[in-house]
C-alpha positions in Angstrom: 19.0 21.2 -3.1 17.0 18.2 -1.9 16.3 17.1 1.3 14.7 13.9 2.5 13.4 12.8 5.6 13.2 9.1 6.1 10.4 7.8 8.8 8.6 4.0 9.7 11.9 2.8 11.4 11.8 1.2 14.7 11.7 -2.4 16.1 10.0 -5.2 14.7 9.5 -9.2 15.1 11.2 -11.4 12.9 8.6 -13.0 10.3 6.8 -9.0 10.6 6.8 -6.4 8.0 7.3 -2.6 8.2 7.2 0.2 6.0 9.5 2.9 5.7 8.5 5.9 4.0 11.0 8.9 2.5 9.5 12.5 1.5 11.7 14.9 -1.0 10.9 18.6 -0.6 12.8 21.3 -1.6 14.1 21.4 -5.6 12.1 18.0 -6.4 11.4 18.7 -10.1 13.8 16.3 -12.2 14.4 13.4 -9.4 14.9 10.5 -11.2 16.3 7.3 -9.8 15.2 7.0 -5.7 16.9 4.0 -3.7 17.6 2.4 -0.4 20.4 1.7 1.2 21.4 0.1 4.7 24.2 -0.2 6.7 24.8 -2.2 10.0 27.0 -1.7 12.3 30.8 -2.5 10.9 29.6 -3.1 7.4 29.7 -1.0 4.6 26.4 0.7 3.0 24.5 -1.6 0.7 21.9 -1.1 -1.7 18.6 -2.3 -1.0 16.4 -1.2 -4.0 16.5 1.4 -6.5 13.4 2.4 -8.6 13.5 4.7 -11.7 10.9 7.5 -11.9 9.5 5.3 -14.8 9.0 2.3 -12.4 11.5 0.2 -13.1 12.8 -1.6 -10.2 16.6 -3.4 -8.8 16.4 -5.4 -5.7 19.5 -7.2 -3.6 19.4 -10.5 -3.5 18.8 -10.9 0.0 15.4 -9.0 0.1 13.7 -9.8 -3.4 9.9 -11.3 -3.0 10.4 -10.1 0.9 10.5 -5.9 0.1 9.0 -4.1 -2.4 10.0 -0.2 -2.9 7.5 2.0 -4.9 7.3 5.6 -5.0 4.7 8.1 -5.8 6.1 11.0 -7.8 3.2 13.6 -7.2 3.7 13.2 -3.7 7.4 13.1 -3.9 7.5 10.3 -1.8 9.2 7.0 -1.7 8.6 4.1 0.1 9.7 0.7 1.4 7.4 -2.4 2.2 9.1 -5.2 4.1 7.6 -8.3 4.8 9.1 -11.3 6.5 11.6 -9.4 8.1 14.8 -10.9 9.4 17.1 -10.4 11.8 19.9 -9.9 9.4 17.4 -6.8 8.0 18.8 -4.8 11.3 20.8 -1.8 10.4 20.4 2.3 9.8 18.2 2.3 6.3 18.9 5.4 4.6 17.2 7.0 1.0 18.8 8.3 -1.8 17.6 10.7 -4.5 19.3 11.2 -7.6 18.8 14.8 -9.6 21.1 15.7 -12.4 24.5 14.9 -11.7 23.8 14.8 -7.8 22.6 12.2 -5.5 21.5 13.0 -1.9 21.0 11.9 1.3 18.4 11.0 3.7 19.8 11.0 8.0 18.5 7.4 7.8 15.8 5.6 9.9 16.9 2.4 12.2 15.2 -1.0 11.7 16.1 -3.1 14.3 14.8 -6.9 13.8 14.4 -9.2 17.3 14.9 -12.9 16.8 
């Protein structure tokens, strides 16, 4: 099993920047792709970014050259730097972890973006 504990939600200015973080603990050894997701309120989850353990990186449309996700795998920790933040950002921002044939779940961190 894997948990992962999402922090570095909360409220922020438009044009500001935040950074979420995500720690793994528990059976870490073999995580390979880590992601983000969000969801707001009525609307289905949506990626955000995804990042192999290599490096390699996938972004949404609506966030690339405004977020950057990174992860450091000897602290088993991922992260998510958001810059020029909109309101449209708002919503519960969850973290994924994929391990074998399993993905799990952070309890997801709000972001909540003022105009």
């Amino acid at each position: 099993q894997v948990q992962l504990v999402e922090s570095g939600g909360g409220l922020v200015q438009a044009g500001g920047s935040l950074r979420l973080s995500c720690a793994a603990s528990g059976s870490t050894f073999g995580i390979a792709g880590m992601g983000w997701y969000r969801q707001a309120p009525g609307k289905q989850r949506d990626l955000v970014a995804s990042i192999s353990r290599s490096g390699n990186t996938v972004y949404a449309d609506s966030v690339k050259g405004r977020f950057t996700i990174s992860r450091d795998n000897a602290k088993n920790t991922l992260y998510l730097q958001m810059n020029s933040v909109k309101p449209e950002d708002t919503a519960v921002y969850y973290c994924t972890a994929r391990r074998g044939v399993n993905d799990y779940w952070g309890q997801g961190t709000q972001v909540t973006v003022s105009s």
